[in-house]
Each structure stands twice: as C-alpha cells, then as structure tokens.
DOMARDREN-102676 format. One record per residue (C-alpha): residue in one letter; x, y, z. Coordinates in nm, 4 decimals. Layout:
<sites>
<'A',<X,Y,Z>>
...
</sites>
This chain:
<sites>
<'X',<0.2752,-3.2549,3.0978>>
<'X',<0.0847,-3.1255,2.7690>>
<'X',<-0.2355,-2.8398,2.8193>>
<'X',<0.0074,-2.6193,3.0811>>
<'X',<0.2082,-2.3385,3.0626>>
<'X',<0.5016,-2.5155,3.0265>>
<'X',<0.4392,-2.6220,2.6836>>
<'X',<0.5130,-2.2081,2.6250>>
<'X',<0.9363,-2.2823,2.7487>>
<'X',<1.1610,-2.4136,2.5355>>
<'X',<1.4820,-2.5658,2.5914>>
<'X',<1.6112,-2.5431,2.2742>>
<'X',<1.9433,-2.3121,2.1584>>
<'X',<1.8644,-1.9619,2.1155>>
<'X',<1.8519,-1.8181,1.7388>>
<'X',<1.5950,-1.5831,1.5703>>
<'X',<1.5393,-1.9152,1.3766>>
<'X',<1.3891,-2.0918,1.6521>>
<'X',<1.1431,-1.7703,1.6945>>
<'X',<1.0263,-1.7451,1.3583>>
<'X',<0.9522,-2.1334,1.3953>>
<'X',<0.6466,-1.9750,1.6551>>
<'X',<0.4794,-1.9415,1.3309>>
<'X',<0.5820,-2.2036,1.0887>>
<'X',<0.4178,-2.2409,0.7630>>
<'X',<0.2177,-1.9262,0.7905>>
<'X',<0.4890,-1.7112,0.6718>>
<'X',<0.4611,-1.5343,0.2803>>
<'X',<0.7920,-1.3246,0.2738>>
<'X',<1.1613,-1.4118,0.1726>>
<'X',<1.3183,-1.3059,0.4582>>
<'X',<1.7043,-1.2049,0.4325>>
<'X',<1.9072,-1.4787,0.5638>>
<'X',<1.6305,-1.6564,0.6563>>
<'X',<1.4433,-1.7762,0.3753>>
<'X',<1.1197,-1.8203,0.5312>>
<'X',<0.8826,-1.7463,0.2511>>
<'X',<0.8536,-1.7048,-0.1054>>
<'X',<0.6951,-1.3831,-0.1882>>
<'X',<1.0170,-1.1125,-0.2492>>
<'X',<0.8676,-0.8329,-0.0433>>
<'X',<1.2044,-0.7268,0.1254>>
<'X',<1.3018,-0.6166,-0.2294>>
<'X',<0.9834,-0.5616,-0.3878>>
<'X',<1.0186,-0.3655,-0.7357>>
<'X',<0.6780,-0.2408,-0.6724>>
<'X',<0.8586,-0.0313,-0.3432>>
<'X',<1.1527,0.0365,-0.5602>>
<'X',<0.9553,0.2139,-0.8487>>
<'X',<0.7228,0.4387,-0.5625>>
<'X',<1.0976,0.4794,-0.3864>>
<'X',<1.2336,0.6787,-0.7504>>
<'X',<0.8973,0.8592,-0.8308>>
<'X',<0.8348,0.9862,-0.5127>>
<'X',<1.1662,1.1437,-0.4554>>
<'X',<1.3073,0.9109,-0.2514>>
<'X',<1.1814,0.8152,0.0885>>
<'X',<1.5138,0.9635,0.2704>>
<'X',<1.4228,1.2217,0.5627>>
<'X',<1.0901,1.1756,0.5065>>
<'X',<0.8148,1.0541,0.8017>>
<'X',<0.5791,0.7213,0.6921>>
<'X',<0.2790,0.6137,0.7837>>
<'X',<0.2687,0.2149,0.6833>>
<'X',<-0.0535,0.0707,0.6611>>
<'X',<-0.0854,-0.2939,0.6880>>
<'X',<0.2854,-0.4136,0.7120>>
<'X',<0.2208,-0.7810,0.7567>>
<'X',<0.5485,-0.9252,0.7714>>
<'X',<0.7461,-0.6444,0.8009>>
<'X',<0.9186,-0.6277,0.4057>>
<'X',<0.7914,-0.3149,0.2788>>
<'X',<0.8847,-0.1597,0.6517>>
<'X',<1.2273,-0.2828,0.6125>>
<'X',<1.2439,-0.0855,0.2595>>
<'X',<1.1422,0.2243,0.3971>>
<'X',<1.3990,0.2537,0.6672>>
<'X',<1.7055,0.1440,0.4130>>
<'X',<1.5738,0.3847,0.2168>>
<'X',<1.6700,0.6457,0.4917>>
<'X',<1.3068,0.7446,0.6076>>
<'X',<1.3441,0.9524,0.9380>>
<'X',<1.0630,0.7922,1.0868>>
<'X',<0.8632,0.4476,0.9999>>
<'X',<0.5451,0.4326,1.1904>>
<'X',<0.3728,0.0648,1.0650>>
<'X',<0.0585,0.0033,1.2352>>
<'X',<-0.1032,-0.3634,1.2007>>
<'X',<-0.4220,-0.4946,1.3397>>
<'X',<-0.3877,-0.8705,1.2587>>
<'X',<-0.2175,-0.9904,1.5756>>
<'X',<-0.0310,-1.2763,1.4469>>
<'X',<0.1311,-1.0169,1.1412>>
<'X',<0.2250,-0.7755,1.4464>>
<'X',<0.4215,-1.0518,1.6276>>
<'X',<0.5966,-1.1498,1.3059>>
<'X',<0.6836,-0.7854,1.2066>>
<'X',<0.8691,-0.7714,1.5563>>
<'X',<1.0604,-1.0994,1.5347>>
<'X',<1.1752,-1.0004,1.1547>>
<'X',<1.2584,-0.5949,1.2873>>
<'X',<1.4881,-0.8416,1.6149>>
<'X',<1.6349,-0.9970,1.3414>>
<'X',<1.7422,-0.7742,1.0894>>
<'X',<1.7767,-0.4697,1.3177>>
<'X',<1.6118,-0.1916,1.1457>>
<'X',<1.4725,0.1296,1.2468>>
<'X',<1.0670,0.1628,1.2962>>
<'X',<0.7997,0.1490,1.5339>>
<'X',<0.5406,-0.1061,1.5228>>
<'X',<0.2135,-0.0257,1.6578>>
<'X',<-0.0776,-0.2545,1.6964>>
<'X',<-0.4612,-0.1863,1.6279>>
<'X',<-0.6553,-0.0607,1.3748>>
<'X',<-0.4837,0.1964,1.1505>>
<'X',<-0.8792,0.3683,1.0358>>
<'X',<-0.8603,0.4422,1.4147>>
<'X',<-0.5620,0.6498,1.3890>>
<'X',<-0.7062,0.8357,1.0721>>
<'X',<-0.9773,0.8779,1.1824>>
<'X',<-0.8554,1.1485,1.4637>>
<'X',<-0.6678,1.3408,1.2114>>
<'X',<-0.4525,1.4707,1.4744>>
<'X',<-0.0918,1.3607,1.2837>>
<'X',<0.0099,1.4759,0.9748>>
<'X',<0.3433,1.2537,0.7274>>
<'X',<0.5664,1.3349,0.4606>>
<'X',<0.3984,1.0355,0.3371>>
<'X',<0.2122,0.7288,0.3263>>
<'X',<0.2228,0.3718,0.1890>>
<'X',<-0.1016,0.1668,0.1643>>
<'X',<0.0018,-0.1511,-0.0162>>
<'X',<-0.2372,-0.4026,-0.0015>>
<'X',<-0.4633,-0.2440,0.2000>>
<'X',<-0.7321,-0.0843,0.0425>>
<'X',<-0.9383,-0.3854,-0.1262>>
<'X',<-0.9773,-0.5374,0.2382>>
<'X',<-1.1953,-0.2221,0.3476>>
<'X',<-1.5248,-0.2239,0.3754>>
<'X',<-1.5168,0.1961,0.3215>>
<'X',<-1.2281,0.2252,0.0575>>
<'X',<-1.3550,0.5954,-0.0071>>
<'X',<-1.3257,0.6886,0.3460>>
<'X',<-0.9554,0.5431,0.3790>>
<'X',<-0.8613,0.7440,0.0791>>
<'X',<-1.0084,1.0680,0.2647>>
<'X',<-0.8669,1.0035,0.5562>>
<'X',<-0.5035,0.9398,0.4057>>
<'X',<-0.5528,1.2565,0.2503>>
<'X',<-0.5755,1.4475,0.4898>>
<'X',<-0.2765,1.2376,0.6878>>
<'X',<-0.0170,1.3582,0.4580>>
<'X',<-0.0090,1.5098,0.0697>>
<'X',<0.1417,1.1909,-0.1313>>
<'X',<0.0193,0.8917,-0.0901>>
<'X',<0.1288,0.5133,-0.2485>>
<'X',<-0.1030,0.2828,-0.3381>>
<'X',<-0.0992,-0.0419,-0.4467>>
<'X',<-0.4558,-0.2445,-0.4240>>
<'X',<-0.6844,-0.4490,-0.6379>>
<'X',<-0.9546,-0.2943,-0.7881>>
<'X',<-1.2848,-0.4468,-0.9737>>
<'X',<-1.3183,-0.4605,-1.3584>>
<'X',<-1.6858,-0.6022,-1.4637>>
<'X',<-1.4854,-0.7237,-1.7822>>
<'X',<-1.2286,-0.9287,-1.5978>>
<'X',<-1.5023,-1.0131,-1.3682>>
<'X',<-1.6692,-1.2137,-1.6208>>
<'X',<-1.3796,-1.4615,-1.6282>>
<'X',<-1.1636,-1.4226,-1.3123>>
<'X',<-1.2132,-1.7386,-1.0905>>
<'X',<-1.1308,-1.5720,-0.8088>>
<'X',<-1.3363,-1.2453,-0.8742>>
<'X',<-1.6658,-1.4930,-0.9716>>
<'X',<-1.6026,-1.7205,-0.6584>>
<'X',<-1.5771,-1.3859,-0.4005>>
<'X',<-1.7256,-1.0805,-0.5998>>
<'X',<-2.0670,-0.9590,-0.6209>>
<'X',<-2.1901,-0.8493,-0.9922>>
<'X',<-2.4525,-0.5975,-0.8452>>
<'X',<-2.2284,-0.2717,-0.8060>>
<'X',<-2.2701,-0.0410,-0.5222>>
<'X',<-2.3258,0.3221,-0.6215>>
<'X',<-2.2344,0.5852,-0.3859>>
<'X',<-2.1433,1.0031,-0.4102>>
<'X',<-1.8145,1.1521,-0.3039>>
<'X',<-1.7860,1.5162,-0.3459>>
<'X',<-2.0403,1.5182,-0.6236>>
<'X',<-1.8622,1.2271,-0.8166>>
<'X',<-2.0287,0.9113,-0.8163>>
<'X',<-1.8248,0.6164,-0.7236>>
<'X',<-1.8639,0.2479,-0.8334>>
<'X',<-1.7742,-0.0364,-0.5435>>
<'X',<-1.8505,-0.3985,-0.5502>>
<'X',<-1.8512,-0.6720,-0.2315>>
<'X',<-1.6373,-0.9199,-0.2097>>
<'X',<-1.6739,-1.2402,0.0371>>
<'X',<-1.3999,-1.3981,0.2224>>
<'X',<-1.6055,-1.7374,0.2421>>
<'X',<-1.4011,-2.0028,0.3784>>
<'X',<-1.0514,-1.7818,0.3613>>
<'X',<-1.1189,-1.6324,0.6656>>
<'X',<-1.0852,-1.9550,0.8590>>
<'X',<-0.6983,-2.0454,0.6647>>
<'X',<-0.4393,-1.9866,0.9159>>
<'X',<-0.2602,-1.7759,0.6685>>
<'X',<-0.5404,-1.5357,0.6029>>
<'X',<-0.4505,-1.1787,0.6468>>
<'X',<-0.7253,-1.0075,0.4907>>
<'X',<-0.9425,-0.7314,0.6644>>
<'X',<-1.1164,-0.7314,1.0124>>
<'X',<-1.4565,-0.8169,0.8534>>
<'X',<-1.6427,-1.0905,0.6451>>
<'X',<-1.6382,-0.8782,0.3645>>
<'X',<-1.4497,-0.5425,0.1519>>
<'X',<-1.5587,-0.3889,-0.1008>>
<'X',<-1.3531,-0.3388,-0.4327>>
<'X',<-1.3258,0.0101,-0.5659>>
<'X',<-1.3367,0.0327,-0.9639>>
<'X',<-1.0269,0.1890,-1.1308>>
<'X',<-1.2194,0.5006,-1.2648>>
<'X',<-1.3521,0.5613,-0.9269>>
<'X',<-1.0476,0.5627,-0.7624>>
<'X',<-0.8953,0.8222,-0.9966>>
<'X',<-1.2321,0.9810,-0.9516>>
<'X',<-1.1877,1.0001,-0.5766>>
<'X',<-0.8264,1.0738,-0.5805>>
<'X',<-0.8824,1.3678,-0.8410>>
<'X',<-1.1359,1.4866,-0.6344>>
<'X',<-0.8787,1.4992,-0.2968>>
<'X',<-0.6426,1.7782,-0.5382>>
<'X',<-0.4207,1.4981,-0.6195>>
<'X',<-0.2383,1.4167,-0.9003>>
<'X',<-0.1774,1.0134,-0.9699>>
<'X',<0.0988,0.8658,-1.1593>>
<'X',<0.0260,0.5058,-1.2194>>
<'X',<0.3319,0.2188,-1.2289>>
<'X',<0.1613,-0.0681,-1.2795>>
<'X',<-0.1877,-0.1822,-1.4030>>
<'X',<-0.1994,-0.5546,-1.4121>>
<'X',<-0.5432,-0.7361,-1.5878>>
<'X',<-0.3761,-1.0388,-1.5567>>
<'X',<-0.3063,-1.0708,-1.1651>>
<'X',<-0.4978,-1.4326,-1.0844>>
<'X',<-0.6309,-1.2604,-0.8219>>
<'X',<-0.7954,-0.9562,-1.0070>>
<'X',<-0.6468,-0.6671,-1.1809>>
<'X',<-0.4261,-0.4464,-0.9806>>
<'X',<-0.2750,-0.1191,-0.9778>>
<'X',<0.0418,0.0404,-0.8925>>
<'X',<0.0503,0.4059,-0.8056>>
<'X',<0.1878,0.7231,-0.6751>>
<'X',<-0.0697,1.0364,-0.5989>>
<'X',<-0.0006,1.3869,-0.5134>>
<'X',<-0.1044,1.7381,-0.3956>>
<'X',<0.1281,1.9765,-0.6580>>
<'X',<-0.0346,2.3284,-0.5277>>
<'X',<-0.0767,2.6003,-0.8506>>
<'X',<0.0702,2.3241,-1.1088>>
<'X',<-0.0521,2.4253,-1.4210>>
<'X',<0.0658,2.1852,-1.7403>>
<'X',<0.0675,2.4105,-2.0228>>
<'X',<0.2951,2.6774,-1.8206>>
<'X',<0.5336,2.4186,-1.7298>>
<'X',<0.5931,2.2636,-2.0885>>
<'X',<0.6131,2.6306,-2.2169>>
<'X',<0.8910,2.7198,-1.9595>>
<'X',<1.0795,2.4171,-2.0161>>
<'X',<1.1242,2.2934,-2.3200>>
<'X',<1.3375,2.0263,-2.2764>>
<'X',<1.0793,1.8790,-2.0643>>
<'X',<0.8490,1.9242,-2.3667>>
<'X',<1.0371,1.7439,-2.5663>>
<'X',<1.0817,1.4695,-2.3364>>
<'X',<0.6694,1.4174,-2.3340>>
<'X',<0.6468,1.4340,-2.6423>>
<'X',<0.8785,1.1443,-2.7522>>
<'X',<0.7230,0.9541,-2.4336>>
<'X',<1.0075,0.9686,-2.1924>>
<'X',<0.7235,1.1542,-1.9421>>
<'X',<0.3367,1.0549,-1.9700>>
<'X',<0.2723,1.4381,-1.8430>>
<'X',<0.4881,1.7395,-1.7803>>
<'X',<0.3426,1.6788,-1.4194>>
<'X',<0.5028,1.3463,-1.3584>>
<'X',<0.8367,1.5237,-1.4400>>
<'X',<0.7318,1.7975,-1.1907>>
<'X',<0.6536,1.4914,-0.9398>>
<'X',<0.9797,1.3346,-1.0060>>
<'X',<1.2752,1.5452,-1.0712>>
<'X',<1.0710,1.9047,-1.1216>>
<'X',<1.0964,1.9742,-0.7793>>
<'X',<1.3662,1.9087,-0.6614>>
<'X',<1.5201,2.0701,-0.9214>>
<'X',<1.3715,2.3744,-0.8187>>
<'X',<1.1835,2.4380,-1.1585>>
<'X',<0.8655,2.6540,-1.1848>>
<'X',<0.5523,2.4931,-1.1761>>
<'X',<0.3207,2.7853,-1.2050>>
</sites>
C-alpha cells in the first residue's frame, strides 16, 4: 500500500545510519564515523582559529546562529562551552542537527524558529556568539549585527560580503547580485548593501539559504563601519577574494571597555616589540588574545 502512513515504518535494523538515510543526498557535512558529506565542518579551521583568538570557548555560554548540520555545534561543546544554544529555522537542517547530536552524543540544545525572533526581544544576554554563514542570507544584515550586539560583547563572524571589483567577474555574484547598491545610515555612518536573488536555488532540495527570495550583501567597509560603530574591536582571520562564491571574511569582534593602544604598547614592551616585527597586527589583538587573561593593563 503506497500514499499511507505506513510508508513512514520501517522494518529495517536499527542504526543512526538508517536515520540519516531520512535525508539522503541532501547532506553537506563529513560527519564522524559516518561520512555523509564532504564539507569538513566538524573540524573546521575556520572554528579552530575563532576557538584560539577568542580565548577559548570553555565555560563560556553560545548563542549559534544557523547550525545547519550540526558541525560547528559539535565544536563548541568539545571545546568545553557551558552552554550551546543553536537555533535553526530551516526545518529539514533542525531534524538533521538532532539525528547528528543522537549520534555523536554531545551537549547542546537545539531550538527551532527564527533566531532574529529571539534577538529581537533582547531579553538574554551570552558570553558569546557565532554567526557563521548567516549574515549574507539576511535581508537586514545591519539589524542582525545590532541585535547580536547587544546579545553578548564578542561576536564571530564568518559571511560573504560584496566587492563591486570582484563583482565585475564573479559568475556567481553577476548571475545573483544586483550592481545598483543600496545606501542606508547607521548611527551616522553610511552603509553600502547590495541584493542578491536566490532564482532557481530556492527550489534545490539542498538549499539552505535564508527565509526569503532575497538577502542583501553587506560591503566589507560597511561592516567594519557598523561593527566600529557597536564599540567593537574586529580582528579579521580570513579575507578570501577568491571564494567561487564571492569574497568572504573570517572574523572575531569585541567590546575591550577603556582599551587605549598607545598605553598598552608603552606598558608592555615586549608586546611592542612583538607588533612591530608583525607577530600582532595591533597591541589590541594581543589584549584580545592573551592580554587578558594574563591580567595585563589595558588602560
């Protein structure tokens, strides 16, 4: 009998392989001891590097954004975080996270809806937050960054962003994007977005974009622009031109109250010396990554 609701049984020998077969061919991660997919987000290097500058993620409360299959979760809680909230609003991506969380046995709560929702009612407050591949599916990138602002003091990023020049001969970024910026104020600042179009994407089983038609792209400068503007202080990881699917960036940003550069250098020399043969881009990213919990003055 097919079209009932016995086609939902099975009668086949239980295994966690068996349940990750529900979604079969729609899966992007290399899952441990399962294979699964390709993409190596269960040991992403991009997770590693935020992981060392933050100051490790151990004892510390996350807010995951967007965890789609669960890797970057999984990270998180090895890395000893005290609490891993990962909220998801693409129904299929929630049902995987849970199967891969069954599987490997980790420690986090999965919650599903929209995570702007949750933002929005600024009533909960984290050591910190991870937004990795979130941002360029928003159709308000500015308010997202405001919102995870006021969620918690360090935020990690990783997102496309639009470049006119690698615009001009992207295939991806000519096929989706829209040339005409849009020019909006933040604080004061001006900041530079552009559309992009999910077309025909949105109708691929494996799409896991946003929960509308279109996002808009940030540029780079108006990011930093937005991010400066929040009291933050960004050090940037990675900033790929050549991703084929538009440039990309890689970074860490935040709040270091009464930091002030010059004092810092001047009261610790060997840190001086260490930006100035280019082991540190900034006496600040020291601060950010050792500085602190070293207990040195900042001020």
């Amino acid at each position: 009998m097919k079209g009932t609701e016995l086609d939902l049984y099975t009668t086949q020998e239980p295994s966690h392989s068996l349940a990750f077969d529900l979604f079969s061919d729609t899966w992007f991660s290399n899952v441990p001891n399962y294979g699964l997919g390709t993409a190596p987000h269960f040991e992403d290097g991009r997770i590693q590097w935020l992981e060392r500058t933050c100051g490790g993620f151990a004892g510390k409360s996350v807010l995951e954004l967007g965890p789609m299959e669960g890797g970057h979760t999984y990270m998180l809680s090895q890395g000893g975080a005290s609490h891993v909230l990962a909220v998801e609003a693409n129904s299929k991506a929630f049902l995987k996270c849970l199967l891969v969380q069954n599987a490997l046995k980790f420690n986090a709560e999965f919650m599903y809806g929209d995570f702007r929702q949750l933002l929005h009612k600024r009533d909960q407050r984290f050591d910190l937050i991870l937004a990795s591949g979130v941002l360029y599916h928003m159709t308000d990138p500015v308010s997202l960054l405001e919102d995870m602002a006021h969620a918690s003091d360090s935020v990690c990023i990783w997102t496309h962003y639009y470049d006119a020049d690698v615009a001009r001969t992207n295939v991806n970024m000519q096929r989706h994007g829209e040339a005409e910026p849009t020019i909006s104020e933040f604080r004061g600042r001006p900041v530079t977005t552009h559309r992009m179009n999910y077309l025909g994407a949105i109708e691929n089983r494996k799409f896991i974009g946003g929960t509308a038609p279109h996002s808009y792209w940030i540029t780079k400068e108006s990011l930093m622009t937005v991010l400066d503007a929040l009291g933050m202080t960004v050090l940037v990881g990675l900033d790929d031109q050549n991703h084929p699917a538009g440039p990309s960036i890689l970074l860490y940003a935040t709040r270091i109250p009464n930091f002030n550069e010059a004092v810092y250098l001047k009261q610790h020399p060997d840190v001086a010396q260490a930006v100035a043969t280019g082991h540190f881009a900034s006496g600040a990213e020291h601060y950010i990554r050792f500085g602190r919990a070293e207990g040195r003055v900042s001020e």
